[in-house]
C-alpha positions as CSV (number, residue, x, y, z in Angstrom):
1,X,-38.8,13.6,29.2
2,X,-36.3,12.3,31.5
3,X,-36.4,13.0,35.2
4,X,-33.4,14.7,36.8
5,X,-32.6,11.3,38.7
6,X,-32.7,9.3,35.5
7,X,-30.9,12.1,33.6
8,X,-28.0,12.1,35.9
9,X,-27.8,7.9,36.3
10,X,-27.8,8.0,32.5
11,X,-24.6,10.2,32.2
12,X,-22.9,8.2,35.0
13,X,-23.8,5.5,33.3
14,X,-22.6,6.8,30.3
15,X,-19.2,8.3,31.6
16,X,-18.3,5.0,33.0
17,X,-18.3,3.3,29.8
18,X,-16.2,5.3,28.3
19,X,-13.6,5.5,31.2
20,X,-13.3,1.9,31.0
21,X,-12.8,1.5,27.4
22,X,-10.1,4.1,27.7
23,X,-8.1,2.5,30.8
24,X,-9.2,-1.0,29.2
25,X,-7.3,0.0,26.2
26,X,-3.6,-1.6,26.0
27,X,-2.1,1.9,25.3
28,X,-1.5,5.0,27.3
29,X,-1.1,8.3,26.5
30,X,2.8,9.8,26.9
31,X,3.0,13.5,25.2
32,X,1.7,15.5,22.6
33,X,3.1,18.6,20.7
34,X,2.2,21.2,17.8
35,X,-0.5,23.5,17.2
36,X,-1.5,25.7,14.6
37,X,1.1,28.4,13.1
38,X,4.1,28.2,11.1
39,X,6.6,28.6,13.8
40,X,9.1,26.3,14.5
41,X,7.5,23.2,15.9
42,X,4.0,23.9,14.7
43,X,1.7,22.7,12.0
44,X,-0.8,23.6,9.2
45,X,-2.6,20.8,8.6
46,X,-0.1,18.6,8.5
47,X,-0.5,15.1,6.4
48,X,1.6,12.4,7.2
49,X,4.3,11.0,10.0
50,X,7.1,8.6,10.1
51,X,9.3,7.7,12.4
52,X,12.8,6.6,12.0
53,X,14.8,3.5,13.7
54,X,16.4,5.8,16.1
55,X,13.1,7.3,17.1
56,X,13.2,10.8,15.5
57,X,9.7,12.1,14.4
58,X,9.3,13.6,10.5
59,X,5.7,15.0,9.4
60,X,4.7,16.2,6.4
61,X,3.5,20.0,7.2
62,X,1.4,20.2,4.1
63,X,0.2,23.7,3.9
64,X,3.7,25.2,5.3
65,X,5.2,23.2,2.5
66,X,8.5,21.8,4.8
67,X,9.4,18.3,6.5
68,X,9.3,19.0,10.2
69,X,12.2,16.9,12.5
70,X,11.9,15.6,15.9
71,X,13.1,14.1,18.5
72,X,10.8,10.7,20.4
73,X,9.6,13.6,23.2
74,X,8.6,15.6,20.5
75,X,11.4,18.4,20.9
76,X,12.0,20.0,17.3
77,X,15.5,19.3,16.0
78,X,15.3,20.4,12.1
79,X,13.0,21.1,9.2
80,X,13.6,22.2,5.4
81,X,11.9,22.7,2.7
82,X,9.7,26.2,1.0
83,X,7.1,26.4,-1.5
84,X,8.2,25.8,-5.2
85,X,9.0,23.4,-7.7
86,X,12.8,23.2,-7.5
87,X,14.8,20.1,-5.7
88,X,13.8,19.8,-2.4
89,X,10.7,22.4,-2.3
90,X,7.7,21.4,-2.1
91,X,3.9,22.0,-3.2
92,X,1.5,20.4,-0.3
93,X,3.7,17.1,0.3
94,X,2.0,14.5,1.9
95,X,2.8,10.8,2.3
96,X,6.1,10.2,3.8
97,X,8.5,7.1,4.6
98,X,11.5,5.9,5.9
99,X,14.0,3.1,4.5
100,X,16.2,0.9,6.2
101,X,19.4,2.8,5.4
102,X,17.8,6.0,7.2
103,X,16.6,7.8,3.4
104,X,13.4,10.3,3.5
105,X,11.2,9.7,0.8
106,X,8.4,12.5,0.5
107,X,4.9,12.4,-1.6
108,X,5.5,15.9,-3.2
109,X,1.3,15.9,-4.0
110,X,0.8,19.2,-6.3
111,X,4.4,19.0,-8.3
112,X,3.3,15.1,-8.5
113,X,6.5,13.5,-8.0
114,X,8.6,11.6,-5.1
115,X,11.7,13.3,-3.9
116,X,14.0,11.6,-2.1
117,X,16.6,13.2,0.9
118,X,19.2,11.8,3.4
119,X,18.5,12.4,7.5
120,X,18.9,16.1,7.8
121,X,17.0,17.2,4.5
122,X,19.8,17.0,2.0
123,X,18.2,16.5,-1.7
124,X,19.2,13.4,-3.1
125,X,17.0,12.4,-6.1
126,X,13.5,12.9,-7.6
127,X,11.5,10.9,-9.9
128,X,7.7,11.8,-11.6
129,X,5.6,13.8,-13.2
130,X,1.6,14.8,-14.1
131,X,-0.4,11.9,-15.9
132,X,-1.3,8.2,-15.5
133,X,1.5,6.1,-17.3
134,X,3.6,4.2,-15.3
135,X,6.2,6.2,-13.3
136,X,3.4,9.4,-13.8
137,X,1.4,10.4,-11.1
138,X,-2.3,12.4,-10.8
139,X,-2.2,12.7,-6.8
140,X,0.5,10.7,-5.1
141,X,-0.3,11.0,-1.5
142,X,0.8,8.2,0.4
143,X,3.9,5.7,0.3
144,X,5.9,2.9,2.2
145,X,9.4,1.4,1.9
146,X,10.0,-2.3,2.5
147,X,12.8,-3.7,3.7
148,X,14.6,-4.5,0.2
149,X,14.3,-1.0,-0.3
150,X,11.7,-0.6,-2.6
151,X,9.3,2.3,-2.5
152,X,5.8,2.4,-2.9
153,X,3.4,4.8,-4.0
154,X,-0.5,5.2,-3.9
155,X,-1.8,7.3,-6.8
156,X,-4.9,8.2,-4.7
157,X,-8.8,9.0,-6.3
158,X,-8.4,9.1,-10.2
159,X,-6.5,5.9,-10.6
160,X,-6.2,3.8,-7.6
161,X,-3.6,1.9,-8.1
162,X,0.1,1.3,-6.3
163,X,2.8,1.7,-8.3
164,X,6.7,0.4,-7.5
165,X,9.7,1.8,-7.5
166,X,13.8,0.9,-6.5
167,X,15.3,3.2,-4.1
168,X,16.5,5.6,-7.4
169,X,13.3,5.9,-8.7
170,X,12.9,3.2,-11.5
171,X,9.4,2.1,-12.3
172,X,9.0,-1.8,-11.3
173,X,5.5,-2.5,-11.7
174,X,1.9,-1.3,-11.3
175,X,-0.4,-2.9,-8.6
176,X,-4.0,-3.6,-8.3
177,X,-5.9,-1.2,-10.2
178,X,-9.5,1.0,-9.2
179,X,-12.5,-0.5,-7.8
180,X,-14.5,-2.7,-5.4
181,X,-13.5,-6.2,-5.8
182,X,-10.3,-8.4,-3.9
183,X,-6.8,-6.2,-5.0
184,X,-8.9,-3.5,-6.1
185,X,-8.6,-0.3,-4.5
186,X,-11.0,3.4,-4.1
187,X,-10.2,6.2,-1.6
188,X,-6.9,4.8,-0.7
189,X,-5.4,6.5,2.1
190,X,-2.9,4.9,3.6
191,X,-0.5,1.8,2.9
192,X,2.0,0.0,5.3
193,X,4.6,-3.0,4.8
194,X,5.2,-5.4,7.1
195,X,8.7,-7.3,7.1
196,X,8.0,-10.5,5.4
197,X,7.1,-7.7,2.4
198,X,3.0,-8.2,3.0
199,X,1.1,-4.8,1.8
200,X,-1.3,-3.1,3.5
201,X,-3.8,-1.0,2.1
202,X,-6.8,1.1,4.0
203,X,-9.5,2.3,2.0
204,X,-11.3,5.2,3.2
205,X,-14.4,4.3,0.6
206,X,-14.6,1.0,0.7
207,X,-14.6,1.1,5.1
208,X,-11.8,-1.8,4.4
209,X,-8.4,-3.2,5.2
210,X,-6.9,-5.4,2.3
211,X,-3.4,-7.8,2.8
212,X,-1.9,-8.4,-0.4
213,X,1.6,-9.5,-1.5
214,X,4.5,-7.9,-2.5
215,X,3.4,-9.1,-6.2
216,X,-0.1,-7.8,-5.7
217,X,-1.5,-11.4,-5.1
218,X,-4.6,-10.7,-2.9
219,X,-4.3,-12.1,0.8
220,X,-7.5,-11.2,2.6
221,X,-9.1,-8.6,3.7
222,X,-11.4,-7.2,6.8
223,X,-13.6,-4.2,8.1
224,X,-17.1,-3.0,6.9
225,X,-19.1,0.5,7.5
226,X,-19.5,0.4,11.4
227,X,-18.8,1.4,14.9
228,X,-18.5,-2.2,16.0
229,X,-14.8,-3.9,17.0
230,X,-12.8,-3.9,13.5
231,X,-15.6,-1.7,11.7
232,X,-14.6,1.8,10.3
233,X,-16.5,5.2,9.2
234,X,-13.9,6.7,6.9
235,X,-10.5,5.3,8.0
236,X,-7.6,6.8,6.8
237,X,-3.8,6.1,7.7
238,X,-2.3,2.5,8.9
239,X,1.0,1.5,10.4
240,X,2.6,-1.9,10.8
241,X,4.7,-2.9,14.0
242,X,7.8,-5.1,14.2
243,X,5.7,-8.0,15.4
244,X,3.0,-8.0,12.1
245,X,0.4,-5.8,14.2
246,X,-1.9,-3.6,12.2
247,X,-2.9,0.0,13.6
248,X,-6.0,1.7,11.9
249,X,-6.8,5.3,12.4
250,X,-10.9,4.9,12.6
251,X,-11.3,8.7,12.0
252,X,-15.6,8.7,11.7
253,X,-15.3,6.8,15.6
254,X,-12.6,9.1,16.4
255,X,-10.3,6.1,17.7
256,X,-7.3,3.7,16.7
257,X,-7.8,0.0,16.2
258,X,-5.6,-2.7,16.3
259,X,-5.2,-6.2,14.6
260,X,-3.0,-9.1,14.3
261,X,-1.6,-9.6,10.6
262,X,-4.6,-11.5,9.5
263,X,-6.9,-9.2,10.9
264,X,-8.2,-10.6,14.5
265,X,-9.5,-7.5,16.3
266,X,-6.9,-6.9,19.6
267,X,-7.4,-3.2,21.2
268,X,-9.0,0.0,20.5
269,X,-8.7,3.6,22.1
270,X,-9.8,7.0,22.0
271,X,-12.8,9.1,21.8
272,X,-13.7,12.5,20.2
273,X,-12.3,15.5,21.5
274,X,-9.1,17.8,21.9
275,X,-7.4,16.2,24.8
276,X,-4.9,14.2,25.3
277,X,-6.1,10.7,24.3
278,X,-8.9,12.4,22.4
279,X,-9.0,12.7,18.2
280,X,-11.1,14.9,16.1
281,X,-11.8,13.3,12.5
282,X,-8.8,14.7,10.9
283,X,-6.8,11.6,11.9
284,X,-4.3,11.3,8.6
285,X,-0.7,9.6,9.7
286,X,0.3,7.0,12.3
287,X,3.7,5.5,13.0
288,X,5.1,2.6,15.3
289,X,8.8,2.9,16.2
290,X,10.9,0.1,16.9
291,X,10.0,0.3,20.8
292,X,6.4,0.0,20.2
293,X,4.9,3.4,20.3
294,X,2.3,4.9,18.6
295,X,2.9,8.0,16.9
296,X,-0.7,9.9,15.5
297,X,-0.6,12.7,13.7
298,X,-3.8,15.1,13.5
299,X,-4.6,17.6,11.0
300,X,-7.7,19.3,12.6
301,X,-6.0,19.1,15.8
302,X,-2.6,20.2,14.5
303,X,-0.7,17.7,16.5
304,X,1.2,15.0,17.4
305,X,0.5,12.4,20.0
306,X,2.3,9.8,21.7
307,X,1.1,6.9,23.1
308,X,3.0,3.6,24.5
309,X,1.8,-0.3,25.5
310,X,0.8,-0.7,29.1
311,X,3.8,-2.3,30.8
C-alpha cells in the first residue's frame, strides 16, 4: 500500500500531466450550451451538428425529433420539425450538413430518407425509402455535401457503404462497400469532405480513419485500437477545416484529435468529465466554421461546446 506521502506526490504528479496536456493543447474552450429537456434550447440526445458559413449552429435533436438553430454564442434563434412521417417531420434524424448555397440536408434515420430544407426550416425536397438498392436506405445516419453540391450519405451497420446523390436527390453512384480491407467500411460513423472533394470516413469498428476520392479510389488511411497520439477506442464523428485539417472525436479517450490531410498527428484535448473542456463518451457530431472553431456536440452530456485556436 502506498504511504500518504507517496499517495499525495502520485496525484500531483498525476494532476500536472493532465493540466499540461490541456493548456498544451492548441485550442481553448469559449462556451457551451444545452442540457437535457425539450425546451427551447435544450436537447435529448442529440446526434449531429453543422455549422453554416455565417456561423449559425444546427443539431440534429434526435429524440425531440426537430433541427435546433443557433447563433456562434450559442443563443437559440429557430427550430422546426415534430414526430411523423409527413414533409419536414421527422423520426430520430441524425446526420446533418450544410451546402454551399446555405440548403439543410437532414438524415431522417427511422423514416429512412434525406429531406432537404432552405435556412429557416422550409421543406424543400425528399428523396428515399426502406431497403438496400441504390437510392434505398436501412439506417442512414450520417452525410456531407461537397462543394459541387453533391450530397453524401452513409448507410451505417447493415450495408456499409456511401451512396451519392445531386443536390435534388438523384442517385449517382454507390461507394466502397462493407468490411475490413482499403475502401471498405464497418461501424461508419461519421464522414467529412474537404474542398479539393477528398472523403473522409471514421470507422467506429475498425478504430480507423480512411482518405479516399471523390470516385471512391482509396487514398490512405491511419489510426489503430489505442490511447496513443492518432490511436482511437471507438471514434465517432469527423470534421474537415478550410485548410485540409482533420478533427476526430476519440470518444473511448474522451478527447478530440487533430491531423493534417494525410494524417500527421498535430493536437489533442480534453479529458473525461462534465466540464467545460471535459467529454463523456457520447461524443457524436463536430463542426469547424470558416473562422476555425470547433463545434462538439455531446449526447450524454446534452450539449454543445465551443472551442477556438490559441491566438
Amino acid at each position: 500500500m502506498l504511504k500518504k506521502s507517496s499517495l499525495l506526490i502520485f496525484l500531483i504528479i498525476t494532476s500536472l500531466a493532465v493540466t499540461y496536456s490541456q493548456e498544451d493543447a492548441l485550442y481553448i474552450f469559449v462556451t457551451l450550451w444545452g442540457g437535457e429537456g425539450k425546451k427551447q434550447g435544450q436537447f435529448r440526445l442529440p446526434q449531429a451538428i453543422a455549422a453554416d458559413t455565417t456561423g449559425n449552429v444546427y443539431v440534429s435533436d434526435t429524440w425531440n425529433n426537430r433541427i435546433e438553430k443557433f447563433d456562434s454564442s450559442g443563443k437559440f434563434l429557430l427550430e422546426w420539425g415534430a414526430t411523423g412521417s409527413g414533409d419536414g417531420y421527422f423520426k430520430k434524424p441524425c446526420g446533418i450538413a450544410i451546402d454551399i448555397e446555405g440548403f439543410i440536408y437532414v438524415a431522417d434515420r427511422d423514416n429512412y430518407r434525406i429531406e432537404k430544407f432552405n435556412s429557416t426550416g422550409g421543406f424543400i425536397t425528399k428523396w428515399g425509402s426502406f431497403g438496400k438498392k441504390d437510392g434505398q436506405f436501412d439506417f442512414p445516419y450520417c452525410l456531407s455535401v461537397d462543394n459541387e453540391g453533391y450530397v453524401y450519405i452513409v448507410n451505417t451497420y447493415n450495408n456499409d457503404s456511401i451512396q451519392k446523390f445531386d443536390s435534388s436527390g438523384r442517385f449517382i453512384a454507390r461507394i466502397g462497400s462493407r468490411g475490413t480491407g482499403d475502401g471498405q467500411f464497418t461501424g461508419s460513423f461519421g464522414i467529412a469532405i474537404d474542398m479539393k472533394g477528398n472523403i473522409y470516413i471514421v470507422e467506429k469498428d475498425n478504430n480507423r480513419v480512411q482518405k479516399i476520392d471523390k470516385n471512391g479510389k482509396f487514398i490512405t488511411k491511419w489510426g489503430s485500437y489505442g490511447s496513443d497520439d492518432g490511436q482511437f477506442i471507438y471514434p465517432r464523428g469527423i470534421s474537415v477545416d478550410n485548410e485540409g485539417n482533420v478533427y476526430v472525436l476519440d470518444n473511448g479517450n474522451y478527447r478530440i484529435e487533430k491531423f493534417d490531410s494525410t494524417g500527421k498527428f498535430i493536437t489533442e484535448w480534453g479529458k473525461i468529465g462534465s466540464g467545460p473542456g471535459e467529454f463523456q463518451s457520447g461524443m457524436t457530431g463536430i463542426s469547424i466554421s470558416s473562422d476555425g472553431s470547433v463545434y462538439v456536440l455531446e449526447y450524454e452530456n446534452e450539449r454543445v461546446q465551443k472551442f477556438s485556436p490559441k491566438k
